[in-house]
C-alpha positions in Angstrom: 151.1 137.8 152.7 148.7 140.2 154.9 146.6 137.9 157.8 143.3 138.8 155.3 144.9 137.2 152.4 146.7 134.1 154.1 142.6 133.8 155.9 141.1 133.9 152.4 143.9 131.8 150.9 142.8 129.1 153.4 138.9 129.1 153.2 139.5 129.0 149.4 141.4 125.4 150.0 138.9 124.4 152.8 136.0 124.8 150.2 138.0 123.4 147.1 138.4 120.5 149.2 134.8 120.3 150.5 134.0 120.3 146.9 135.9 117.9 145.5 135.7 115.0 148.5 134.7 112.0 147.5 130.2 111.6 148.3 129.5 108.0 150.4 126.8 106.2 149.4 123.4 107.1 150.9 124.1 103.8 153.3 126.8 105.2 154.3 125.9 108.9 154.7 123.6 108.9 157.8 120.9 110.5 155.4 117.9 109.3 154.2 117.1 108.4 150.8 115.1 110.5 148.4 111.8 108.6 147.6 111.7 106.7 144.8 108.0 106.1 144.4 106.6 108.8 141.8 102.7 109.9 141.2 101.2 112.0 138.9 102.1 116.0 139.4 99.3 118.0 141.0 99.0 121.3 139.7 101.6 123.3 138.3 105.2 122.4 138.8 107.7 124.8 141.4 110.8 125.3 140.1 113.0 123.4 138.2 115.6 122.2 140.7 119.5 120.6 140.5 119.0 117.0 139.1 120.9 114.5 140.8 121.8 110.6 141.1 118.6 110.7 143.5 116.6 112.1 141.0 117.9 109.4 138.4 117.2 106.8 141.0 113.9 108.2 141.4 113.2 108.0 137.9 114.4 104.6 137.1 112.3 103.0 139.5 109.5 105.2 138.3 109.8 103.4 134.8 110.0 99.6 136.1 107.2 100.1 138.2 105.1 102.1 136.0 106.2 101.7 132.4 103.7 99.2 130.3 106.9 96.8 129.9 108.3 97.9 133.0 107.7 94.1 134.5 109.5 92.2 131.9 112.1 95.0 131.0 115.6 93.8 131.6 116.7 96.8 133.8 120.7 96.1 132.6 119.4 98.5 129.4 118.4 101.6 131.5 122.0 101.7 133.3 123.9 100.8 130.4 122.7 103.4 128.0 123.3 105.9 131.7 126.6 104.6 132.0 127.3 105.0 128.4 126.0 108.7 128.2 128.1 109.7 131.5 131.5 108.6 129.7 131.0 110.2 126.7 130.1 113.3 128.1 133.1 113.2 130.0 135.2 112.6 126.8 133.3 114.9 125.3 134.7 117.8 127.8 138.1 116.6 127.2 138.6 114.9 130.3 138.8 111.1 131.6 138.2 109.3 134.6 140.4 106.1 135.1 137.8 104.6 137.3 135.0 105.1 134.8 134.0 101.4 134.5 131.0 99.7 133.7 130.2 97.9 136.8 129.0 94.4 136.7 124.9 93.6 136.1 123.3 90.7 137.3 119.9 91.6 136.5 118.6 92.5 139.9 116.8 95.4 139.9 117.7 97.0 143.4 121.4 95.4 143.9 122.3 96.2 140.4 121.0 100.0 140.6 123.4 99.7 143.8 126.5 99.0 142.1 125.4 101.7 139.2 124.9 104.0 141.7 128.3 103.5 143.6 130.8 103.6 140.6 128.1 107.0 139.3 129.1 108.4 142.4 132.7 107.5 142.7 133.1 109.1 138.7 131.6 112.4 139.5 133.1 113.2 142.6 136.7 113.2 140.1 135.3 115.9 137.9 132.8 117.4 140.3 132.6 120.9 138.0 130.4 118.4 136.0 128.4 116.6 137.9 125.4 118.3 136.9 125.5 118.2 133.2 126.8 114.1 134.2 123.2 113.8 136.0 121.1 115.5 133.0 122.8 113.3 130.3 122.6 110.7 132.5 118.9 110.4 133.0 118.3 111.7 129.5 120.0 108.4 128.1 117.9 106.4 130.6 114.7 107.4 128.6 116.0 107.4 125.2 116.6 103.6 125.8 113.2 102.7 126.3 113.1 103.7 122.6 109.4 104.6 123.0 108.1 107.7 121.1 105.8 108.6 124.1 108.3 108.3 126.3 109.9 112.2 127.6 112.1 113.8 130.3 110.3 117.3 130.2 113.0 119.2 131.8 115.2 122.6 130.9 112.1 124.4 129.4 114.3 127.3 128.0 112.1 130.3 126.3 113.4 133.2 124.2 113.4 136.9 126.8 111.1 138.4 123.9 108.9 135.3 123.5 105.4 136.0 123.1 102.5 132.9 123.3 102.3 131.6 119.5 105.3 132.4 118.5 107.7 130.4 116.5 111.8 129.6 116.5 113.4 128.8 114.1 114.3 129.4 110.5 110.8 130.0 109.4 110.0 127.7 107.4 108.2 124.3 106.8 109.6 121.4 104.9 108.5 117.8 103.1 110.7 116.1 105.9 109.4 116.7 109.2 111.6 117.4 111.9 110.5 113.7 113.8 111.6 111.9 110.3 115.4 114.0 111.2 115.4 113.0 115.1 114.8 109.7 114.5 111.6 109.2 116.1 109.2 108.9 112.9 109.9 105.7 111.5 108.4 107.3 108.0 111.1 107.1 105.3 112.1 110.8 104.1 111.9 111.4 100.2 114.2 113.8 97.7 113.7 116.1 96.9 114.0 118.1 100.1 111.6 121.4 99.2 110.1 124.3 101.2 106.1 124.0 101.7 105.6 127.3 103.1 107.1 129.8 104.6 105.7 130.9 108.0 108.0 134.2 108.8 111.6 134.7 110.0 114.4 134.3 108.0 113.0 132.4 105.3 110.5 135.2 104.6 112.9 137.9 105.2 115.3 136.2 102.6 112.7 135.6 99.9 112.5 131.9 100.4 109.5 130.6 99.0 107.2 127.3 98.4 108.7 125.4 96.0 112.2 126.1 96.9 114.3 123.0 96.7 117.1 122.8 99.0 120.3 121.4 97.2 122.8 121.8 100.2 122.6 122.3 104.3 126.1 124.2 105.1 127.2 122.9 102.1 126.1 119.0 102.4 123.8 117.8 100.6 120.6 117.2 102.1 120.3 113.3 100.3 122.9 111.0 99.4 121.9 108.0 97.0 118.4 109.1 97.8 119.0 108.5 101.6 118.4 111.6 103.7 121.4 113.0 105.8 122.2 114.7 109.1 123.2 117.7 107.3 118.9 118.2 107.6 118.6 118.3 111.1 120.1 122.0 111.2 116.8 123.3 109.2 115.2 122.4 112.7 117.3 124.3 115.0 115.7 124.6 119.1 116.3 127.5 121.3 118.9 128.6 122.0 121.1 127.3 118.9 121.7 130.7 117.1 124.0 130.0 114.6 123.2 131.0 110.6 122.1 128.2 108.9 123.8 128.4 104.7 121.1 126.9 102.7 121.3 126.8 98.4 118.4 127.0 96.4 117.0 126.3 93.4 114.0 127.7 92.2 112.6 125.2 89.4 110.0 127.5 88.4 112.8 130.0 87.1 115.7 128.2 87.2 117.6 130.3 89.6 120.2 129.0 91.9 121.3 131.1 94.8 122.7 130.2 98.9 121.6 132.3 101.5 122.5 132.1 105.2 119.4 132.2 107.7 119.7 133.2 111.4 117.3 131.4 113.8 115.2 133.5 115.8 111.8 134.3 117.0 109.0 135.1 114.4 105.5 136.4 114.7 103.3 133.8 113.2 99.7 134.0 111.6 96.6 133.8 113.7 95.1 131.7 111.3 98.4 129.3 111.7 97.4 129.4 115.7 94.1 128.1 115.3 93.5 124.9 116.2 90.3 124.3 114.3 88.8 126.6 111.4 86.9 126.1 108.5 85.7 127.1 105.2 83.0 125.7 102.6 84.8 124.4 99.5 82.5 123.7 96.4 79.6 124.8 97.6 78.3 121.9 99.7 81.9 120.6 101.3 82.3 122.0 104.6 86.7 122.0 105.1 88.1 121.6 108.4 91.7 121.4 109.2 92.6 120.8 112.8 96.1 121.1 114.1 95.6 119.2 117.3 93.5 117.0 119.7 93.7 119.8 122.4 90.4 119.6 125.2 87.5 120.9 123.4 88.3 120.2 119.7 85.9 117.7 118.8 83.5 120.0 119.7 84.9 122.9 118.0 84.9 120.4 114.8 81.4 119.5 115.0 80.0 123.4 115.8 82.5 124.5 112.6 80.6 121.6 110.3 77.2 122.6 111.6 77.8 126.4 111.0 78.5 125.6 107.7 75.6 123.0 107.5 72.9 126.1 107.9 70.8 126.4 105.4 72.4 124.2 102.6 72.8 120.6 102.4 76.4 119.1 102.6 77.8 116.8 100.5 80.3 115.8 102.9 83.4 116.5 104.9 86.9 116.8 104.5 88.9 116.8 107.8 92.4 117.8 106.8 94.8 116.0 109.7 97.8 116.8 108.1 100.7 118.0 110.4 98.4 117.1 113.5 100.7 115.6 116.1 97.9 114.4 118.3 96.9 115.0 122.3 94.2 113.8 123.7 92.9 110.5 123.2 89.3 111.4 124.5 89.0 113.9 121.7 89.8 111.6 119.2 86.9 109.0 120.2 85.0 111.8 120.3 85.5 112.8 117.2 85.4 109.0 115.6 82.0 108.9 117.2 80.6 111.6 114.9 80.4 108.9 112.4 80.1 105.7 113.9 78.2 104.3 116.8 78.6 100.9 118.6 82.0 100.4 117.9 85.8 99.8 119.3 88.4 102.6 118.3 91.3 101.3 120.0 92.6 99.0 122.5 95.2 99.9 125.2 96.8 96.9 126.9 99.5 95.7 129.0 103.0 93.5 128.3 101.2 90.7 129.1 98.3 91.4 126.6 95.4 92.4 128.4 93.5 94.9 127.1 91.2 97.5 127.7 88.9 98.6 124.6 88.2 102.3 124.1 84.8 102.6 122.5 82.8 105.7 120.7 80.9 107.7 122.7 77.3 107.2 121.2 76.1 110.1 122.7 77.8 112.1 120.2 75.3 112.6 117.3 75.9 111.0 114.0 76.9 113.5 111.2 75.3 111.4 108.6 78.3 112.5 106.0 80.2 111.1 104.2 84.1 111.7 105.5 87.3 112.0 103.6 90.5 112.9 106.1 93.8 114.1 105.0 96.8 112.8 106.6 100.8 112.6 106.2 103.5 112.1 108.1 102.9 114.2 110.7 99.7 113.1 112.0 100.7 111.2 114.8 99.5 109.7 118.2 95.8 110.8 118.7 95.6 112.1 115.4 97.1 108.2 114.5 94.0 106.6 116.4 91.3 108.8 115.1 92.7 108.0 111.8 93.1 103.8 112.1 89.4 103.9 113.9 88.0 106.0 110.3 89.6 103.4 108.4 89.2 100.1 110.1 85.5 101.1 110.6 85.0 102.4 106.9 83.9 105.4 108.5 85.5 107.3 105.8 88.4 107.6 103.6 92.3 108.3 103.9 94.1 110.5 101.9 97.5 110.8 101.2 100.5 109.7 102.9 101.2 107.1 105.6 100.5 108.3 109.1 103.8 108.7 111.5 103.7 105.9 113.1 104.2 107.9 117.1 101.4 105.9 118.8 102.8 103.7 121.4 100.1 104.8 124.0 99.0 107.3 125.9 101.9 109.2 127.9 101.2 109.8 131.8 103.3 112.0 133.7 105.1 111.4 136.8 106.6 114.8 138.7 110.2 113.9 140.0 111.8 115.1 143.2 113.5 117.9 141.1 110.4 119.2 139.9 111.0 117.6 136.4 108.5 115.7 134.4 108.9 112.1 132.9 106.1 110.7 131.3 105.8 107.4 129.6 103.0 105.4 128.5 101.3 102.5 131.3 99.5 100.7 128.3 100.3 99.7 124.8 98.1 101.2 121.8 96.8 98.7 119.0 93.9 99.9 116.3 89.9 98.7 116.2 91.6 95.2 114.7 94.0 94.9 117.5 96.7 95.7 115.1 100.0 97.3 115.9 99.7 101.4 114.2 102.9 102.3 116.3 106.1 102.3 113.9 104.1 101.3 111.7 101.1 104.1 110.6 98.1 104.4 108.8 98.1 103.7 105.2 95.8 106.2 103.3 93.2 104.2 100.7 94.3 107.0 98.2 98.1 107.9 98.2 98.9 111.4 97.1 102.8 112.7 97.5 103.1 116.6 97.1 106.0 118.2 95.1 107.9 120.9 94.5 105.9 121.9 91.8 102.7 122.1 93.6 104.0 124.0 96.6 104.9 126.7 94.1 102.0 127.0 92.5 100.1 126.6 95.6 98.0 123.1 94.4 97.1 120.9 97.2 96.7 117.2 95.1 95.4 115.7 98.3 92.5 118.3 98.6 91.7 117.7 94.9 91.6 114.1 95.3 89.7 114.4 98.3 87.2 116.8 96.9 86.6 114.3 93.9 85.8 111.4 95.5 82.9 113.6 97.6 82.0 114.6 94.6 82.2 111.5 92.5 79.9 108.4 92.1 78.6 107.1 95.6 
């Protein structure tokens, strides 16, 4: 062996072993600690850096300070669900660490994030090619726990090369089952049949899918079972960067035909008018229609301009906000909006574990409307779109129609920018409606229920609208 080669040779072991030497504990390692105090993010994020068991730290102390429950939240959860998450992932590469055992918990905070933190580190220095994918899992399962559907590690932000703002991923398509009823997170039960409602672009449209489609098998499993939805679902939702080709079979009731085709996720070009998050139209004359797809800064007021531009010289006979699909955002816009039709009143309350509360009126600077309101909502109005909607119906500002709202309102999520330049956010207050009921898991009930089917999709009726436009138009 040349004197180059034997050099190399060695360097190559020097680093291996660098690599793979077992970390100390910060107490032990001369260096200081990585703060674990967190505060809001100001401006932008920099980028995204390694996450590691300081960042975890970080975050975990983040949530007992900050969380709404975080004082009376028995901490043992956050590091077991961690713990759990690290061993299967390292199972789940085919590997095993004989050391990789559960410490025990006493159930305080700081001693037992001390044990955790000691076996964490003696695991991943045995498989140190994974220690990063460890951390990410790791911390990931640490949120989860909470079990909180405002509760998010925003983190590994992946966009397509070609992605241009507006675009969508995916398969194309939108279904009766949303894609929170498949994760998990929407308590809302999901009903058979399982049928397209339109078809935004992509694959679907490239393949002739259509609304109205009923899908009888995902990859060839059926998409209910005993009339319980399945996991075969979840692959009509696929996030970038899953590629594969999804092998859906139809059947079109309309002309019988049965048929499978696969369909590639990718990026599709969607509609302008599917961008928009507020537009309008006048329906029967004297109904002005306004759908909006989200409580984004600005939208009450893009709302109340739409209804007065159609308001010009006729007289309305009353609105129909259509809410469907809306998965919420600011909280602000939603009072805002509430306070279109009511004054003088309490749309929400926002409180802590130990049940005080803080009551969110309507702004009654906002001028009345003086119409009378019907709002369509489903299962995928959720969070803001969930508090504009409890505050129209405890107040009998208006009417609900159609199905039961998500139930995604725990409270308002704040975000906290870790040392890895990673967002968590969680909420600091609990959410309960005008009556200080509970809306999160549970929804919004609509006063009229209307379920769409197959049949309606494909001829391209909207039941909800109907029923909505009836009772404007119907007996006062």
């Amino acid at each position: 062996m040349s004197v180059v080669r034997a050099a190399a040779a060695a360097l190559v072991l020097l680093l291996a072993a660098a690599c793979t030497a077992p970390t100390p504990p910060r107490s032990q390692a001369g260096t200081t600690a990585a703060g674990t105090a967190c505060a809001g993010p100001q401006g932008p994020p920099e980028a995204e850096r390694v996450t590691t068991v300081d960042v975890i730290e970080q975050a975990y102390f983040c949530i007992l300070g900050n969380y709404y429950s975080g004082a009376t939240l028995d901490a043992r959860s956050l590091l077991t669900a961690g713990f759990l998450a690290l061993t299967q992932e390292i199972n789940r590469n085919g590997r095993e660490v004989p050391e990789a055992t559960m410490p025990m918990l006493t159930g305080d905070r700081e001693a037992d994030w001390t044990a955790f933190e000691t076996a964490y580190r003696k695991i991943t220095d045995q498989v140190p090619d994974l220690r990063d994918k460890l951390a990410v899992v790791t911390l990931e399962a640490v949120v989860a726990s909470l079990d909180d559907n405002h509760a998010r590690w925003i983190h590994g932000d992946e966009r397509p090369i070609d992605y241009y703002d507006g675009d969508g991923y995916g398969l194309g398509l939108q279904l009766n089952v949303t894609r929170s009823q498949v994760d998990g997170s929407s308590p809302r039960v999901a009903l058979a049949p399982l049928f397209v409602t339109a078809v935004e672009g992509g694959a679907a449209q490239a393949a002739g899918v259509k609304p109205g489609d009923v899908i009888e098998a995902v990859n060839g499993s059926a998409p209910f079972v005993g009339g319980t939805a399945t996991a075969a679902i979840a692959a009509l939702y696929p996030r970038y960067p899953e590629a594969r080709p999804v092998e859906v079979r139809l059947h079109r009731p309309t002309t019988g035909r049965r048929w499978t085709v696969p369909l590639e996720p990718g990026l599709y070009r969607r509609e302008w008018a599917d961008l928009q998050v507020v537009r309008s139209e006048l329906l029967d004359d004297d109904v002005a229609y306004v759908r909006m797809t989200g409580f984004s800064p600005d939208s009450a007021n893009r709302v109340l301009r739409a209804v007065a531009g159609l308001r010009t010289g006729r007289t309305l006979s009353g609105v129909v906000l259509d809410l469907r699909g809306n998965g919420g955002g600011s909280p602000a816009e939603a009072i805002r909006l509430v306070s279109a039709f009511v004054h003088g009143e309490v749309t929400a309350y926002q409180c802590t574990v130990d049940g005080a509360c803080a009551a969110s009126r309507t702004d009654d600077t906002v001028e009345l409307l003086g119409l009378p309101l019907v709002v369509l909502v489903d299962n995928g109005c959720a969070s803001a779109c969930e508090h504009f909607g409890s505050a129209v119906k405890a107040l009998r500002a208006g009417r609900l129609v159609g199905t039961r709202t998500a139930g995604a309102i725990s409270g308002a999520a704040q975000p906290y920018l870790l040392a890895n330049n990673t967002v968590l956010s969680f909420p600091s207050r609990h959410h309960l409606g005008p009556g200080r009921e509970v809306v999160d898991r549970i929804g919004v009930p609509p006063d009229h229920h209307v379920v769409p089917t197959p049949q309606d999709a494909a001829a391209g009726r909207d039941p909800a609208l109907t029923r909505a436009l009836a009772l404007l138009n119907g007996p006062r």
